[in-house]
N, C-alpha and C positions, 0 to 999 in steps of 0.2 A: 374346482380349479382346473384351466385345462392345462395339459402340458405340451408343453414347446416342442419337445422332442416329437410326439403324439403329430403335431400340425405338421412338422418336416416329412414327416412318414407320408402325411397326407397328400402334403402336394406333391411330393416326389411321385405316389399312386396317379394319382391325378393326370401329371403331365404325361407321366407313360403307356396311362391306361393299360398296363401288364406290372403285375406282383410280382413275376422272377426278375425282370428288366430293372425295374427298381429298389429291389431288395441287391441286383449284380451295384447299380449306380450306389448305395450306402453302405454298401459293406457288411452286411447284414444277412441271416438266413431268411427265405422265403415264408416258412413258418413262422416264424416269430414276428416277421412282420404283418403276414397276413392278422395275428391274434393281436397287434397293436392295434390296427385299423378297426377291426371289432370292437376292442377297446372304446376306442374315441364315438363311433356310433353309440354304442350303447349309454355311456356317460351325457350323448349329445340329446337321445332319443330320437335319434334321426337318420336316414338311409343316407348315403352318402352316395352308393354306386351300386348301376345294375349289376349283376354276376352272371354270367354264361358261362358253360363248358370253354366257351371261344377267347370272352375279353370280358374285359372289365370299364365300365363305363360312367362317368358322373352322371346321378340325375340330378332332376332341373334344381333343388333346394340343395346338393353337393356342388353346383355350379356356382352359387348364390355364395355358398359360406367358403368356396377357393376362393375369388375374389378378396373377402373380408380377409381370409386367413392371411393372404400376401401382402395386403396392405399391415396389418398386423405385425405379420417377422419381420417387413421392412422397419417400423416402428422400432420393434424391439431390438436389432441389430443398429439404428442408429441410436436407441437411449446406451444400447452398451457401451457403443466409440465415444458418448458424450462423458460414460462415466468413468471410461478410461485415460480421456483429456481431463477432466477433472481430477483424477489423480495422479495424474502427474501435473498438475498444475498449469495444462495452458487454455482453459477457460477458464470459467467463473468470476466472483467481484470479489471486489477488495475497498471495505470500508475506511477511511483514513482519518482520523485526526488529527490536526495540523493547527500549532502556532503563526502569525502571519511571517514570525523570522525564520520558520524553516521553509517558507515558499522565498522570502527575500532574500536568503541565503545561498538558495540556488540547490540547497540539500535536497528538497521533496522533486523537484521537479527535475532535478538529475535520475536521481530513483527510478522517477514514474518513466523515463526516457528512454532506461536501460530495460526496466521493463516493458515496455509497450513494442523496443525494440525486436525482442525477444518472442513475446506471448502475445498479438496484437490484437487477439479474440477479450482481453480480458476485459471488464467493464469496470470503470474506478467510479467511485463517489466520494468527495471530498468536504469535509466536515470541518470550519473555520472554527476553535472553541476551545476554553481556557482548559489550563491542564489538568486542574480538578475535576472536571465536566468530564474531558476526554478517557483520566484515569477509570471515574467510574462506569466510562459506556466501554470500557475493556471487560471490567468485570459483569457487564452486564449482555454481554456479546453482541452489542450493537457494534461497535468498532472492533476490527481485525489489530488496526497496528495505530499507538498514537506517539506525536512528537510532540516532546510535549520538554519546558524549563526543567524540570525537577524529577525525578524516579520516584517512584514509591520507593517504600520502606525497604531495606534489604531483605529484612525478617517479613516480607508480604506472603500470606499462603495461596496467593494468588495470581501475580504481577513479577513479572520479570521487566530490565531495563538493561541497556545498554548508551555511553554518552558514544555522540556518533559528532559531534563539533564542541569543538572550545575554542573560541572564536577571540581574540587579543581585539583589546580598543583603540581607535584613532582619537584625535583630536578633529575637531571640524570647526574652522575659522572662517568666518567673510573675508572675501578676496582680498578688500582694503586696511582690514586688518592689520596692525605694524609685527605682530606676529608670524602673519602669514609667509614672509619669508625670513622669518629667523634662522639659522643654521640649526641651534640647538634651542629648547625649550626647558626650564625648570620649574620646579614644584611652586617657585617666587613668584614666575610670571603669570603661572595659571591663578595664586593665590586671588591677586586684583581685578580677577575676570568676572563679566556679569553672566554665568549660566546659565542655559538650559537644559531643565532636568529631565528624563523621560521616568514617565512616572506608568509604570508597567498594572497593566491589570490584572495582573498572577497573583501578588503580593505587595507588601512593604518590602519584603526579604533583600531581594534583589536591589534594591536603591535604597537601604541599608547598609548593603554589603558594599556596595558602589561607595559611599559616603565613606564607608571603614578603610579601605584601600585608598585612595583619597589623604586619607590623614593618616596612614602609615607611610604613605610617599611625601609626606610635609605643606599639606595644605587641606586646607577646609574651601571647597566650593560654596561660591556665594549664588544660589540659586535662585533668580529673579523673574522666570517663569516655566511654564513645565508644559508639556507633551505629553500624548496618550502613546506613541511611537514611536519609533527611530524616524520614519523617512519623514514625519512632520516636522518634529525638532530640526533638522537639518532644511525644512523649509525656511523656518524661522532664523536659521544662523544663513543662510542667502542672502535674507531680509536686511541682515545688519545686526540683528536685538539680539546676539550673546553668541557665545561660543558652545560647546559640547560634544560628548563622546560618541561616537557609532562603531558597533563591530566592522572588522577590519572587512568581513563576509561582505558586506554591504556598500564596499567605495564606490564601485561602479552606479551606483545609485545616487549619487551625488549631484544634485543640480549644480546649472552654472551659476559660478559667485560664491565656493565653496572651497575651499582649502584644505586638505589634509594633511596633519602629520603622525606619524608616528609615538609612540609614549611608552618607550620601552620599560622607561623605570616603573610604570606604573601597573601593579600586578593585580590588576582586573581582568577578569574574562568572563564571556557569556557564555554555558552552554548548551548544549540541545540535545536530549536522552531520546531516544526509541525505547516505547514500551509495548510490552505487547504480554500475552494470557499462558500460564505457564501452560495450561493443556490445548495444545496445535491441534485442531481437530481438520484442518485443510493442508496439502501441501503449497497450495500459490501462498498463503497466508509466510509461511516458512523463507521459501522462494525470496517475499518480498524484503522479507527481514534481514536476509542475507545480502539483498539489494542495497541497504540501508548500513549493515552494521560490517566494515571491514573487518576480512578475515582475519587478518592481522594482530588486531584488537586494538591496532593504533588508531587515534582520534586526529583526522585532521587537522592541521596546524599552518594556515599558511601564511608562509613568511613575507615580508612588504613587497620584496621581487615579486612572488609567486603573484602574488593578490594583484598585482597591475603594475 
């Protein structure tokens, strides 16, 4: 194996064609230097430079392997600077996992915003895929960071999580709706509405939980067709054919012919966990995490002002 050190000696001989000149240039005694450079010959099996009483000189195969050697250091002084932006985090990729409500929520792509701001060498890959899929490409080190409905287990010996949204539901009415500009809204009036559900491919769980909240506010939704999404559903309530809930995260998304209100009594919420692999083996990985999860440890909340 050759040494690095060895080649600097080298070239340094090289370009000065004098052993005390370049041993004055490194800091280094004459001696010691002169028996480095033997060194690297002998290791090479190869003459590197005529000797004279007078100078010292490259021959024609010492000529051959300066060349290579500088293209060489330059190599290896630029893999250094790479892997020292590497640890501090402003190259390299970052794997993502992503529900479609943390891009419609504006959470993933605020993230990616701050950072791309920041670090704009880094390469993202973004990965559309249910939480269960994402959980296990955490522990499988395909994905760096995923956002995903639900955390794993607290007791995980693998999986950390943090909620980074808990998102309050609107109401969403057609324009001509006699609701639509009601003042107030009660659990009575929702009772006799014809809904639309949004029926999540994560689970049952979640439109469960929805149904449960629902009839602890005093009404049983009469659900007369369903959605694979928030922003379809809300296509459908455009159309006329029912009313239904979307996170507050997502008004702005609202086609025309669409009414929002408010439902304060009603304590539903959606939210959205960052998880990610308890052993950080990157800094951008961390970085990005800390992009995602407020210092704070407060969970965005925003109120109908805020939200538009």
């Amino acid at each position: 194996m050759l040494d690095i050190r060895q080649l600097h000696y080298f070239v340094a001989v090289a370009e000065d064609e004098h052993v005390g000149r370049a041993a004055e240039r490194l800091h280094i005694s004459q001696s010691p230097l002169s028996r480095q450079i033997a060194q690297l010959e002998e290791k090479l099996g190869l003459t590197l430079f005529e000797r004279s009483q007078q100078r010292i000189r490259l021959t024609r195969d010492g000529r051959t392997f300066l060349a290579e050697t500088r293209a060489f250091l330059t190599h290896a002084n630029r893999l250094e600077s790479l892997a020292r932006r590497l640890g501090r985090g402003d190259e390299g990729g970052l794997c993502i996992g992503y529900l479609e409500y943390a891009m419609h929520s504006g959470v993933l792509p605020n993230a990616l915003r701050e950072l791309r701001d920041s670090r704009p060498a880094v390469h993202i890959a973004l990965y559309n895929q249910q939480s269960d899929v994402q959980l296990e490409g955490l522990r499988q080190r395909s994905l760096d960071i995923a956002l995903v409905c639900e955390p794993p287990p607290p007791d995980d010996p693998d999986l950390e999580a943090a909620q980074v949204l808990n998102d309050p539901m609107l109401l969403a009415l057609p324009e001509g709706h006699p609701l639509a500009v009601a003042q107030r809204i009660t659990p009575e009036d929702l009772a006799a509405q014809k809904w639309i559900g949004v029926m999540h491919k994560e689970s049952a769980l979640r439109h469960d939980t929805f149904i449960a909240a629902c009839a602890k506010a005093g009404f049983t939704p009469t659900i007369t067709m369903e959605a694979t999404e928030p922003l379809a559903a809300l296509g459908l309530v455009a159309a006329g054919l029912g009313v239904t809930t979307i996170q507050q995260s997502l008004r702005h998304q609202a086609p025309a012919g669409v009414v929002l209100h408010d439902l304060s009594w009603l304590n539903y919420r959606t939210p959205l966990w960052a998880a990610w692999h308890k052993i950080n083996l990157r800094p951008l990985v961390e970085i990005f995490r800390k992009t995602l999860v407020p210092a704070s440890g407060e969970i965005p909340d925003l109120t109908p002002q805020e939200a538009g």
